[in-house]
TORKOL-4160 file (C-alpha; in steps of 0.2 Angstrom, whole numbers, padded with zeros to 4 digits, m for minus):
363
<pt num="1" X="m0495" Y="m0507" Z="m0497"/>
<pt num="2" X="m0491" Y="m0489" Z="m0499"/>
<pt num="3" X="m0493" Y="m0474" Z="m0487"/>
<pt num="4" X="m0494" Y="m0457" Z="m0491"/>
<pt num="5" X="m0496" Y="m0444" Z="m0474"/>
<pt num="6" X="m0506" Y="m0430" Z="m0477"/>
<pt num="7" X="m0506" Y="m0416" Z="m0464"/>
<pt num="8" X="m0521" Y="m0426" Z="m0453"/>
<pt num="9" X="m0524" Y="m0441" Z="m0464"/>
<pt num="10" X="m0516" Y="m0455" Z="m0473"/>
<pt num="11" X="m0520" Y="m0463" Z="m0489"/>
<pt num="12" X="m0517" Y="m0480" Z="m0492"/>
<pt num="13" X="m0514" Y="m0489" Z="m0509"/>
<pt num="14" X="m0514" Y="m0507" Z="m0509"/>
<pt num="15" X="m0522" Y="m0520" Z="m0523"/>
<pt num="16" X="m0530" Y="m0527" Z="m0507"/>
<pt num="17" X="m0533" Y="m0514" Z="m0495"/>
<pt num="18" X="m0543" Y="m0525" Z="m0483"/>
<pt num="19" X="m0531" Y="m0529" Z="m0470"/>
<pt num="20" X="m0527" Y="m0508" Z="m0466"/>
<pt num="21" X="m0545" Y="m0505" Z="m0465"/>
<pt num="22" X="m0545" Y="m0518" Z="m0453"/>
<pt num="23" X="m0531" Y="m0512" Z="m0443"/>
<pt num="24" X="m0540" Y="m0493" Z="m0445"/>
<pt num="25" X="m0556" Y="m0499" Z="m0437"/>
<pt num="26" X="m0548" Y="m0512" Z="m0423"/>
<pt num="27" X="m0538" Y="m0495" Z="m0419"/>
<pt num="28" X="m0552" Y="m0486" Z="m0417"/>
<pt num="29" X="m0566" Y="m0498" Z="m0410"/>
<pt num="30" X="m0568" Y="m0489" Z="m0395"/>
<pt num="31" X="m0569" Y="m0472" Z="m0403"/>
<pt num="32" X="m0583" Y="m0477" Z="m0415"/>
<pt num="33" X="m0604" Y="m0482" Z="m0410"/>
<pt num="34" X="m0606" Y="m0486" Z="m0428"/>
<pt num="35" X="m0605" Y="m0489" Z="m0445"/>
<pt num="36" X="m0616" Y="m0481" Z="m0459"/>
<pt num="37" X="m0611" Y="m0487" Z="m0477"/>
<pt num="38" X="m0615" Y="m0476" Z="m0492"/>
<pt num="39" X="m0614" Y="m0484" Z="m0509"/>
<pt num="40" X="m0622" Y="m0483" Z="m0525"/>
<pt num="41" X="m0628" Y="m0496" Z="m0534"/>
<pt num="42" X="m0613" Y="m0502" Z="m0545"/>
<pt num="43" X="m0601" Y="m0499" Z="m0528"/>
<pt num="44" X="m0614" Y="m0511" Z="m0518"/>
<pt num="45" X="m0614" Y="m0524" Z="m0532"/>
<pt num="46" X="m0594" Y="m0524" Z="m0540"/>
<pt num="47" X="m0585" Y="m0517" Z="m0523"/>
<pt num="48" X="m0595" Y="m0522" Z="m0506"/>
<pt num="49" X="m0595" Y="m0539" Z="m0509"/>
<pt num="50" X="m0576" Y="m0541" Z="m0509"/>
<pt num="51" X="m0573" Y="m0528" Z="m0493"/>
<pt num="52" X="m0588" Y="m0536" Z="m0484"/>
<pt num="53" X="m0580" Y="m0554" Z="m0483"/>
<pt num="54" X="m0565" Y="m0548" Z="m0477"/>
<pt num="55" X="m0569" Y="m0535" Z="m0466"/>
<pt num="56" X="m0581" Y="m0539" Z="m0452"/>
<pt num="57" X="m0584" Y="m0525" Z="m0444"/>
<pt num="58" X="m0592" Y="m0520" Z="m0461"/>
<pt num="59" X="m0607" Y="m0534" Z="m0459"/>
<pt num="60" X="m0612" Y="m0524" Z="m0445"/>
<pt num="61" X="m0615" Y="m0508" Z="m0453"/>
<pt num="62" X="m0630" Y="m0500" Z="m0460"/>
<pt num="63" X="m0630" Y="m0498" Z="m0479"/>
<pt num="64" X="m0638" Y="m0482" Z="m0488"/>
<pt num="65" X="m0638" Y="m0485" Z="m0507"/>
<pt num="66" X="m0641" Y="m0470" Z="m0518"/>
<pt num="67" X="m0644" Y="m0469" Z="m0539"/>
<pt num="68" X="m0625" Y="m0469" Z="m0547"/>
<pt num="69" X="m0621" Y="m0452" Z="m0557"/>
<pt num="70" X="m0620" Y="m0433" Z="m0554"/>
<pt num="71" X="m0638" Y="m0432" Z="m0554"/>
<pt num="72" X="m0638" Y="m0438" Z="m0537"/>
<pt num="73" X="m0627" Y="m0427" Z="m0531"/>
<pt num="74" X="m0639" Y="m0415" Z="m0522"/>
<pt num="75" X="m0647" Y="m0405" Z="m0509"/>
<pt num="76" X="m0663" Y="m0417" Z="m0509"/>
<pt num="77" X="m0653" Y="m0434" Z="m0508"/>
<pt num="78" X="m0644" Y="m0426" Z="m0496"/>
<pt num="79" X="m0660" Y="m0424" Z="m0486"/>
<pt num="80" X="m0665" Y="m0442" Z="m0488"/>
<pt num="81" X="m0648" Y="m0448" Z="m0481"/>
<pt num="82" X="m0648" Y="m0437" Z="m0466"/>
<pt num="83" X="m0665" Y="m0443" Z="m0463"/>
<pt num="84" X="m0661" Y="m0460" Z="m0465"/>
<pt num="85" X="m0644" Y="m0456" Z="m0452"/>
<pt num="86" X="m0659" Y="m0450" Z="m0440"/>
<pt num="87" X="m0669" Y="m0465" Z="m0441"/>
<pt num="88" X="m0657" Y="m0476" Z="m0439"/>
<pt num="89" X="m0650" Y="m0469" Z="m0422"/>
<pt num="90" X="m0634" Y="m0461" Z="m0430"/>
<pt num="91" X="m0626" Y="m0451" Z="m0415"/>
<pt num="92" X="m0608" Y="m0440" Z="m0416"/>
<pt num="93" X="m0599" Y="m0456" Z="m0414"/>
<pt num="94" X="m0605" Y="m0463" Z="m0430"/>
<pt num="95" X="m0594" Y="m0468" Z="m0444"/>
<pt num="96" X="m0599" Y="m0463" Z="m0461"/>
<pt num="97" X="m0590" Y="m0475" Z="m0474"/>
<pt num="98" X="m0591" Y="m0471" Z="m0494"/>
<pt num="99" X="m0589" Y="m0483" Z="m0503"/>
<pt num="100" X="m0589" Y="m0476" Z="m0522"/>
<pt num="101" X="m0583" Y="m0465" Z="m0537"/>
<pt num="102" X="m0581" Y="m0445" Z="m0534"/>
<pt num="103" X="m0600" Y="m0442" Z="m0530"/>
<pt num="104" X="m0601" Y="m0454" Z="m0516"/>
<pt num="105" X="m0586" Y="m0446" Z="m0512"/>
<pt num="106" X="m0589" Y="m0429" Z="m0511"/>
<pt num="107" X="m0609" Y="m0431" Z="m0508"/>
<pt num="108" X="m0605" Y="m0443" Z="m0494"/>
<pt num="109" X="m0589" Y="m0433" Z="m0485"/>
<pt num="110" X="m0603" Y="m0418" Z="m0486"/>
<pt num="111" X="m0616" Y="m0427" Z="m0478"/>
<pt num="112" X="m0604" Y="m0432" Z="m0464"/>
<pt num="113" X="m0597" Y="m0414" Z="m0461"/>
<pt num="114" X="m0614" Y="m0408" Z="m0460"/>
<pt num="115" X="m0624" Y="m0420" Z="m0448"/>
<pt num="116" X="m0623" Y="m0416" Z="m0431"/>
<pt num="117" X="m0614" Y="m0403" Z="m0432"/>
<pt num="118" X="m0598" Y="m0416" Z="m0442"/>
<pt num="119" X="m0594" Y="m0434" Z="m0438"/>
<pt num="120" X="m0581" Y="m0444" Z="m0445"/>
<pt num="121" X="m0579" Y="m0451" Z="m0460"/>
<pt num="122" X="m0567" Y="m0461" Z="m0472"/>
<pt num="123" X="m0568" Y="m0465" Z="m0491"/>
<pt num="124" X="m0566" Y="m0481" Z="m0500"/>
<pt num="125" X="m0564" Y="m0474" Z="m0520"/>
<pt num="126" X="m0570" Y="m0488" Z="m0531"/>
<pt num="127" X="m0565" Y="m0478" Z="m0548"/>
<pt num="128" X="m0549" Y="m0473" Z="m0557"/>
<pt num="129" X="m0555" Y="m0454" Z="m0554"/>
<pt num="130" X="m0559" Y="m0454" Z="m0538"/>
<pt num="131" X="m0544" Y="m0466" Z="m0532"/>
<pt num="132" X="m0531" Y="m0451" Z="m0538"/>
<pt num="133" X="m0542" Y="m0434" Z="m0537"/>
<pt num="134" X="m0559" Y="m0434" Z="m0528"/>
<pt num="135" X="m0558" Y="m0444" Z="m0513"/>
<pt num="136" X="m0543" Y="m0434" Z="m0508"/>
<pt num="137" X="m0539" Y="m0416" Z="m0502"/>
<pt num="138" X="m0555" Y="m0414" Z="m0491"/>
<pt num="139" X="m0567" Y="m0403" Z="m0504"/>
<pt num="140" X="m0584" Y="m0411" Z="m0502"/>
<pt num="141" X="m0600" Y="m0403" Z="m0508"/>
<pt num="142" X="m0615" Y="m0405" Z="m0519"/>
<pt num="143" X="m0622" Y="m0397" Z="m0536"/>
<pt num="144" X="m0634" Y="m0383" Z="m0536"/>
<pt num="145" X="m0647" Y="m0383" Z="m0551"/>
<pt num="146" X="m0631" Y="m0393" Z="m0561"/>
<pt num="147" X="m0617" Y="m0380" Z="m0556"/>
<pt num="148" X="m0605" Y="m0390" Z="m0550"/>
<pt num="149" X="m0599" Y="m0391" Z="m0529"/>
<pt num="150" X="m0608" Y="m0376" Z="m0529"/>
<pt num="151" X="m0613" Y="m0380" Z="m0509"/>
<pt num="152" X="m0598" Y="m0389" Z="m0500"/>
<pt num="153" X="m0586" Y="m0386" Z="m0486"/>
<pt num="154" X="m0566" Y="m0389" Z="m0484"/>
<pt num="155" X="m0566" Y="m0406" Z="m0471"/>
<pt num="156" X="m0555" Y="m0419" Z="m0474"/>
<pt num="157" X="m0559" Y="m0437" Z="m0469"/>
<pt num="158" X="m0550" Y="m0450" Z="m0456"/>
<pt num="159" X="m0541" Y="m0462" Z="m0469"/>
<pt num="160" X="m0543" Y="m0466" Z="m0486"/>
<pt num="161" X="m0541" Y="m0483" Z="m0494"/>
<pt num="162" X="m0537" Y="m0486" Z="m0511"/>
<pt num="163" X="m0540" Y="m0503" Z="m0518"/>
<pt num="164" X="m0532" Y="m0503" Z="m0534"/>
<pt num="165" X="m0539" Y="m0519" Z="m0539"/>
<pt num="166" X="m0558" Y="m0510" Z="m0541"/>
<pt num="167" X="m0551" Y="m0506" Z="m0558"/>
<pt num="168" X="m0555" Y="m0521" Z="m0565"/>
<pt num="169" X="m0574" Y="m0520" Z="m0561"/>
<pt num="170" X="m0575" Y="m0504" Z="m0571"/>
<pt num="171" X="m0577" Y="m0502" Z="m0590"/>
<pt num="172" X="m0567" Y="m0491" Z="m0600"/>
<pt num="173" X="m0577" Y="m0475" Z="m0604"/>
<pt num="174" X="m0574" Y="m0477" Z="m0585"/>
<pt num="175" X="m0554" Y="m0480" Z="m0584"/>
<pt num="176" X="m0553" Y="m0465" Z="m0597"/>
<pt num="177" X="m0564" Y="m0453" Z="m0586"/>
<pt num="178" X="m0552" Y="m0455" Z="m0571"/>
<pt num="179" X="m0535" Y="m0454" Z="m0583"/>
<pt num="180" X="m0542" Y="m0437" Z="m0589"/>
<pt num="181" X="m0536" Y="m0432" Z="m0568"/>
<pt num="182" X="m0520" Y="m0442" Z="m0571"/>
<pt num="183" X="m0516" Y="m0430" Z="m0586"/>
<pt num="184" X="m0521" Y="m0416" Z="m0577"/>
<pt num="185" X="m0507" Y="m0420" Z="m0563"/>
<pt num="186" X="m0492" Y="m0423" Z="m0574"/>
<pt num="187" X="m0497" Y="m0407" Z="m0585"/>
<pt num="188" X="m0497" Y="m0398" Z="m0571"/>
<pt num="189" X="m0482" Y="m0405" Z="m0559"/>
<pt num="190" X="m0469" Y="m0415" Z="m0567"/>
<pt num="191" X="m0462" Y="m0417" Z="m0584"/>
<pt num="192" X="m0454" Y="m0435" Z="m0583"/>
<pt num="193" X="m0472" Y="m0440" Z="m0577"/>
<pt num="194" X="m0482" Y="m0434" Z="m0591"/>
<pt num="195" X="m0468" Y="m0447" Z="m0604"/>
<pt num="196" X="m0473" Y="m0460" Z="m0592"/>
<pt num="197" X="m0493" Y="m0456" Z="m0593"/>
<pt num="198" X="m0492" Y="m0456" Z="m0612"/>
<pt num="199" X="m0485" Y="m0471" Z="m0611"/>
<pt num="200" X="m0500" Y="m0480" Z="m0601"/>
<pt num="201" X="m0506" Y="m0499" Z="m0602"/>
<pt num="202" X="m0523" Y="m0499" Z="m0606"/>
<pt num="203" X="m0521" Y="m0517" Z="m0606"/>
<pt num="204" X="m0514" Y="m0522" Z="m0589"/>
<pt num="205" X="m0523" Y="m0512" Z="m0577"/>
<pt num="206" X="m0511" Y="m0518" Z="m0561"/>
<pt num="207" X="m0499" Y="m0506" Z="m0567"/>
<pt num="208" X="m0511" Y="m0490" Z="m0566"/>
<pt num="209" X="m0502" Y="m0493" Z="m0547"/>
<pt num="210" X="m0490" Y="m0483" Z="m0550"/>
<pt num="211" X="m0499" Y="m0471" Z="m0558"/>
<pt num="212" X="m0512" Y="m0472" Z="m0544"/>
<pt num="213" X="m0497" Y="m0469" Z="m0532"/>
<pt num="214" X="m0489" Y="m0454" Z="m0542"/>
<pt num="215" X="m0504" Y="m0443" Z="m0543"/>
<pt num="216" X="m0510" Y="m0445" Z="m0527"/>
<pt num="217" X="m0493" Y="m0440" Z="m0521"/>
<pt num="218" X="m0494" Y="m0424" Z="m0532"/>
<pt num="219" X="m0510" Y="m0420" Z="m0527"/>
<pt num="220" X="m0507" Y="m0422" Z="m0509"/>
<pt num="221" X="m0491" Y="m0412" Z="m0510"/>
<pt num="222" X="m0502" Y="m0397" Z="m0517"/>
<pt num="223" X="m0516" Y="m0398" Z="m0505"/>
<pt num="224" X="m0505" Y="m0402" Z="m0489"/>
<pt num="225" X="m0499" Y="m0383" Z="m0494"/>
<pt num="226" X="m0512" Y="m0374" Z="m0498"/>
<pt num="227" X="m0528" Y="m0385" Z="m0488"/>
<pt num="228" X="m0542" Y="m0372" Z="m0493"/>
<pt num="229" X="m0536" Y="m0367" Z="m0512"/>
<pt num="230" X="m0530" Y="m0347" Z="m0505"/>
<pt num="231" X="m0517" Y="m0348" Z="m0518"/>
<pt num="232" X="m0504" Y="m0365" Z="m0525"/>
<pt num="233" X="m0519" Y="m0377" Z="m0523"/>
<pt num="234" X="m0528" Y="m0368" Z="m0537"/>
<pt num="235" X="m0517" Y="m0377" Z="m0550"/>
<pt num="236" X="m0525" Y="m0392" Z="m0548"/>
<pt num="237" X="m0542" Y="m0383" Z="m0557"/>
<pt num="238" X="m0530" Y="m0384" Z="m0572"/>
<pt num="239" X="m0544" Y="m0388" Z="m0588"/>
<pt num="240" X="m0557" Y="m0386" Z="m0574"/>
<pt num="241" X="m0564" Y="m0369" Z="m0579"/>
<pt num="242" X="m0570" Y="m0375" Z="m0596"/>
<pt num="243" X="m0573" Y="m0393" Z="m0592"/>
<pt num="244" X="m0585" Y="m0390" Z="m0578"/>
<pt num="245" X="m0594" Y="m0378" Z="m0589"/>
<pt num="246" X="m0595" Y="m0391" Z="m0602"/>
<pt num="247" X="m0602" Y="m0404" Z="m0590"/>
<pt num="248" X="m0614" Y="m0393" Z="m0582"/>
<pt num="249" X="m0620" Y="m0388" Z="m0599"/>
<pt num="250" X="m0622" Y="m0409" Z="m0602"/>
<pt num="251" X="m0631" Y="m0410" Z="m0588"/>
<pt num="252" X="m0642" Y="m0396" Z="m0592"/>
<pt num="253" X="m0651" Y="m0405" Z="m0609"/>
<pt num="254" X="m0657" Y="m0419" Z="m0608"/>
<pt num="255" X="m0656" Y="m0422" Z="m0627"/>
<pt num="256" X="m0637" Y="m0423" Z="m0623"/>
<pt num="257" X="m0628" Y="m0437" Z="m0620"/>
<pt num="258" X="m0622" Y="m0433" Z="m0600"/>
<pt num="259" X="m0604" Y="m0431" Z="m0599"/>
<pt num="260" X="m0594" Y="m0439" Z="m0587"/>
<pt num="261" X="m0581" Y="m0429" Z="m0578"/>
<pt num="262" X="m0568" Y="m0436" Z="m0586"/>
<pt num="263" X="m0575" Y="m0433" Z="m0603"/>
<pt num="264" X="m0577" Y="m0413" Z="m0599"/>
<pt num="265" X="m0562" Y="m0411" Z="m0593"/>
<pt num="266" X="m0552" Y="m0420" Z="m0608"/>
<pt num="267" X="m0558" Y="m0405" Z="m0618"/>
<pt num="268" X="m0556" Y="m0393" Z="m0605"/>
<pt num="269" X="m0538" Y="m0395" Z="m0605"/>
<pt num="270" X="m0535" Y="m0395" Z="m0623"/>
<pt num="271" X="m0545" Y="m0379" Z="m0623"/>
<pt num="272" X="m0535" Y="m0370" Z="m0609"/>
<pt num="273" X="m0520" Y="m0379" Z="m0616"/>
<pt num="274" X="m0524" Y="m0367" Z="m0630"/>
<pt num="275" X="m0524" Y="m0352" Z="m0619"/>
<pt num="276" X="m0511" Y="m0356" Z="m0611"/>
<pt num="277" X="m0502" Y="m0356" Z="m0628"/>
<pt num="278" X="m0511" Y="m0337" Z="m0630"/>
<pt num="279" X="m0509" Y="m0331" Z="m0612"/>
<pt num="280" X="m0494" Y="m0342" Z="m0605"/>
<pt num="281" X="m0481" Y="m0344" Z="m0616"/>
<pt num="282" X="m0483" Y="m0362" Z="m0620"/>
<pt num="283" X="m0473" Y="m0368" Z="m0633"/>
<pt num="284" X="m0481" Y="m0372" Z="m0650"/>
<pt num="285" X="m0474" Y="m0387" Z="m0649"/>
<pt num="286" X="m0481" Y="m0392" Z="m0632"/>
<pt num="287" X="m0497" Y="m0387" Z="m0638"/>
<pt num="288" X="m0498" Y="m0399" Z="m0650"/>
<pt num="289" X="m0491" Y="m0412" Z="m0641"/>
<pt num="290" X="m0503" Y="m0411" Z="m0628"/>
<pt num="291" X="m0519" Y="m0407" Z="m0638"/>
<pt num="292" X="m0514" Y="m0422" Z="m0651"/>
<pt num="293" X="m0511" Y="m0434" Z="m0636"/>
<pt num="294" X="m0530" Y="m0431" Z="m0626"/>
<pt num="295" X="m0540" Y="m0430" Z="m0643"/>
<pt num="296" X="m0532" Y="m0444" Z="m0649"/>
<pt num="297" X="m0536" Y="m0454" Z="m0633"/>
<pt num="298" X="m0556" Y="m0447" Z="m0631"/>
<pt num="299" X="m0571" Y="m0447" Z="m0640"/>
<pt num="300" X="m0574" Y="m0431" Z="m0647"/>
<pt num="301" X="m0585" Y="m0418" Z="m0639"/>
<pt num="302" X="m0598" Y="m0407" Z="m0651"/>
<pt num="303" X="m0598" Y="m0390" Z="m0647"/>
<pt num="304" X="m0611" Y="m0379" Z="m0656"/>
<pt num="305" X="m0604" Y="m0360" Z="m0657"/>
<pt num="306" X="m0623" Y="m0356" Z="m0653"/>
<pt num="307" X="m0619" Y="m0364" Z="m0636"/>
<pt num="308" X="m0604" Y="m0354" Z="m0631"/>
<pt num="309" X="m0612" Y="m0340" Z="m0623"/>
<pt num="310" X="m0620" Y="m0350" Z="m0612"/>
<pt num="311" X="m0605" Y="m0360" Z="m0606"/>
<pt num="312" X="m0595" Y="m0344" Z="m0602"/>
<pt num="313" X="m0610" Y="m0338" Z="m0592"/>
<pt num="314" X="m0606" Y="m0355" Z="m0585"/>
<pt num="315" X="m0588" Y="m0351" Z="m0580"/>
<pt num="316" X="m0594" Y="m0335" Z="m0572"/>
<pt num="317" X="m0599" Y="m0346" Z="m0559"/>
<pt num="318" X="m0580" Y="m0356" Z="m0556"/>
<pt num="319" X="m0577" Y="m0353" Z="m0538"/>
<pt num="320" X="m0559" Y="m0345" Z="m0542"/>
<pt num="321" X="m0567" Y="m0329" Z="m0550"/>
<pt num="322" X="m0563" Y="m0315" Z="m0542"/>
<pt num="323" X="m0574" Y="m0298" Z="m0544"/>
<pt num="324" X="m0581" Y="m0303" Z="m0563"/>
<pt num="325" X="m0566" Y="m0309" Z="m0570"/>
<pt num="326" X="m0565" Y="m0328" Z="m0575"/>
<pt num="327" X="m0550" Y="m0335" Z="m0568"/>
<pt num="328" X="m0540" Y="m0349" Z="m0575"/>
<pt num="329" X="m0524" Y="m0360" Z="m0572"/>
<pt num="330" X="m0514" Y="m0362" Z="m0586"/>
<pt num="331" X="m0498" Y="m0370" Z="m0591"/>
<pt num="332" X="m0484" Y="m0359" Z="m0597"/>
<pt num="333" X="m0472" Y="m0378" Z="m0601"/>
<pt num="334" X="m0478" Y="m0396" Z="m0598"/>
<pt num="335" X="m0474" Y="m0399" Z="m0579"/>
<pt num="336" X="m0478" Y="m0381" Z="m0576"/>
<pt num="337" X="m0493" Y="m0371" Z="m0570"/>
<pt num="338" X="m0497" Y="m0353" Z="m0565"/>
<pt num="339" X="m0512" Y="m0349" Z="m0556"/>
<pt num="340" X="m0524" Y="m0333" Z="m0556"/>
<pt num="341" X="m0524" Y="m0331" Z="m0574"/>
<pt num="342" X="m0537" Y="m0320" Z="m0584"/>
<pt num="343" X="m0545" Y="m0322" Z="m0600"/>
<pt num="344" X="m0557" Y="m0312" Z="m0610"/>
<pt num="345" X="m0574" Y="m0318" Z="m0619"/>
<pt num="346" X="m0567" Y="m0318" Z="m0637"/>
<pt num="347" X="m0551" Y="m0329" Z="m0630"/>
<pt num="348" X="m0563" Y="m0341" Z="m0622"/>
<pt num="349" X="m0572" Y="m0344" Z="m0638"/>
<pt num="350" X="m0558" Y="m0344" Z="m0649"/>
<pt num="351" X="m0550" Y="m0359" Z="m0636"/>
<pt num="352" X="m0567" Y="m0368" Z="m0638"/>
<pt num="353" X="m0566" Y="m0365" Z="m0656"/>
<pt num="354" X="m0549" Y="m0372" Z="m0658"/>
<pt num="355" X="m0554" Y="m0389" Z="m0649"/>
<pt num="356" X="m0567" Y="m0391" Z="m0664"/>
<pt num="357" X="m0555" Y="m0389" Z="m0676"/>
<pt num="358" X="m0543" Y="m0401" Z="m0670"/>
<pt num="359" X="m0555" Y="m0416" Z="m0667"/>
<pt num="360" X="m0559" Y="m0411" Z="m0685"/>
<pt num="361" X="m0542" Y="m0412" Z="m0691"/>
<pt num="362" X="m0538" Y="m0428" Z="m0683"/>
<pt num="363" X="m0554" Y="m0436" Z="m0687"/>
C-alpha cells in the first residue's frame, strides 16, 4: 500500500484498498451518522460487489445509482440525488461515497459540497482516469448545455482510495481513455517518465501501479501548490483547451459517435503539441515524437474544417481565458510546460488542421 499526503487529504493506492477504508471509516465511526453510496451502473455491478464483502460498514449504506457517461453529469441529476439525500434523512454528518469513474467523481464531490451547506465526502475511482486525474485535486462540478465543469466549486474530499485492481473490470477503449491523463502528466513534468509511459504494458495491467502511483504524485505535487489553479496548477489543462472543445462538440451531435474524455484529449495534445511547436519553442523533433506516439496509440478523430469555427467558439469558453483571449498551456520541451499562453484563430485552425494530416500520414 502506498500513501501520498495532500495538504488535507491522503490518497491511497493499493491492488486491494479494502482494509484502509476500513481503518478510515472505524476512525471516524463517531464522526459519521451515515453512509450514502453513489454509483453508476457499471461501478455497482464490476466494483461494489468486491468492496461490499469486505467492508461492512458499506452494507449499511444507502445506494444512489445514476446512468454511466457525461450525459449525466448535470444540473437536473444533480437535483434527483439531493432529493433523494432529503428523503432519505441525509443530515450534515452524512458520508457521501463515490464509487466511480471521473463523473461520479466530480458529479458526486459536487453534490456533497453543495447539500447542506457541504458534508464529507471520499471517492473510490473505479477507472484508469479517474484513479490518476479526476478523483484527485478537489475540482468537482457538473456540465452546463455540454460545456464542460462549467458549474463547480474547489472542495477536496476526506480520503481517496485507489484500487488498482478495478482495471481489470474495464475494457480497453476504457484503459486508453485514462492513459490519455498519464500522458498528459509525463509531457508536462518529467522527462524519464514520459520513456517509461511509452514503454507501457497493455498486457499486464498490475504494472499500471506504478504508473498509477507516479501520476498521482505529479498531480498532487501541482495542486498541493496551487489548490485553486491562480497560476502552476494550470499546467495540468495541458491538451485541455482543444480537447474539451472537441468533446463538448461530440456531445453536441447526436449523429456523432460521443467521445470519451480520454479520446478528446489524445487529440487535444497532439494539437497543442503543435502550438507548442509554433508558440513554444518545441523542438521539431519532439513534435514528432510526441504526435507519432498518441496517434499511433488512438483511434483517429475526424475533424471537418466546416466544424472549426464552432469548436474555437467552444474554447472561448475554457475557464483559463482571460478578457477574450484563449489561453493555453503548452510545452516548450517534453517534461516542460509554460502556462498563460496565447494563441490566435488562424493558429488554432492550423493546429487542428495539422492533427488531420497526421492521422492521414500514418494511416
Amino acid at each position: 500500500m502506498t500513501e501520498i499526503r495532500s495538504n488535507t487529504y491522503s490518497v491511497f493506492i493499493s491492488n486491494d484498498i479494502s482494509k484502509e477504508i476500513n481503518r478510515f471509516l472505524k476512525a471516524n465511526k463517531s464522526k459519521y451518522s451515515k453512509l450514502f453510496i453513489l454509483v453508476d451502473e457499471n461501478s455497482l455491478k464490476y466494483c461494489y460487489p468486491q468492496l461490499v464483502e469486505k467492508i461492512e460498514a458499506f452494507e449499511d449504506g444507502e445506494i444512489i445509482e445514476i446512468d454511466s457517461g457525461e450525459q449525466s453529469k448535470t444540473l437536473e441529476v444533480c437535483i434527483q440525488i439531493w432529493s433523494a439525500l432529503s428523503e432519505y434523512g441525509a443530515d450534515r454528518k452524512s458520508l457521501f461515497v463515490n464509487i466511480g469513474g471521473g463523473v461520479i467523481g466530480d458529479m458526486g464531490g459536487f453534490i456533497a459540497s453543495t447539500f447542506k451547506r457541504g458534508i464529507d465526502f471520499i471517492n473510490i475511482p473505479t477507472t484508469l482516469l479517474s484513479q490518476v486525474d479526476a478523483s484527485i485535486g478537489g475540482k468537482v462540478g457538473v456540465d452546463l448545455n455540454h460545456l464542460k465543469n462549467e458549474i463547480g466549486v474547489f472542495n477536496n474530499p476526506a480520503a481517496v482510495f485507489v484500487n488498482s485492481n478495478f482495471l481489470n473490470t474495464l475494457d480497453k477503449r476504457q484503459i486508453l481513455s485514462g492513459f490519455a491523463e498519464i500522458i498528459k502528466h509525463a509531457l508536462i513534468a518529467d522527462y524519464n517518465y514520459w520513456k517509461k509511459v511509452m514503454n507501457a504494458d497493455f498486457a499486464d495491467l498490475n504494472s499500471f501501479e506504478e504508473l498509477i502511483k507516479t501520476s498521482v504524485h505529479i498531480k498532487n505535487t501541482i495542486v498541493s501548490e496551487d489548490p485553486t489553479e491562480q497560476n502552476t496548477r494550470k499546467v495540468l489543462n495541458f491538451g485541455h483547451t482543444i480537447g474539451h472543445a472537441i468533446e463538448t462538440f461530440s456531445l453536441e451531435h447526436e449523429n456523432k459517435k460521443h467521445l470519451l474524455h480520454g479520446e478528446a484529449i489524445a487529440v487535444g495534445m497532439v494539437c497543442e503539441a503543435f502550438l507548442s511547436y509554433k508558440i513554444c519553442k518545441l523542438s521539431k523533433d519532439e513534435l514528432s515524437e510526441i504526435t507519432e506516439f498518441i496517434v499511433g496509440k488512438f483511434k483517429s478523430v475526424k475533424l471537418d474544417e466546416m466544424d472549426t469555427h464552432r469548436l474555437i467558439e467552444l474554447m472561448k469558453h475554457d475557464k483559463k481565458n482571460e478578457k477574450g483571449d484563449i489561453n493555453f498551456s503548452l510545452l516548450s520541451a517534453i517534461g516542460k510546460c509554460e502556462i498563460n499562453k496565447k494563441a490566435k484563430a488562424d493558429q488554432i485552425i492550423e493546429a487542428l488542421k495539422y492533427y488531420s494530416e497526421q492521422v492521414k500520414l500514418m494511416a
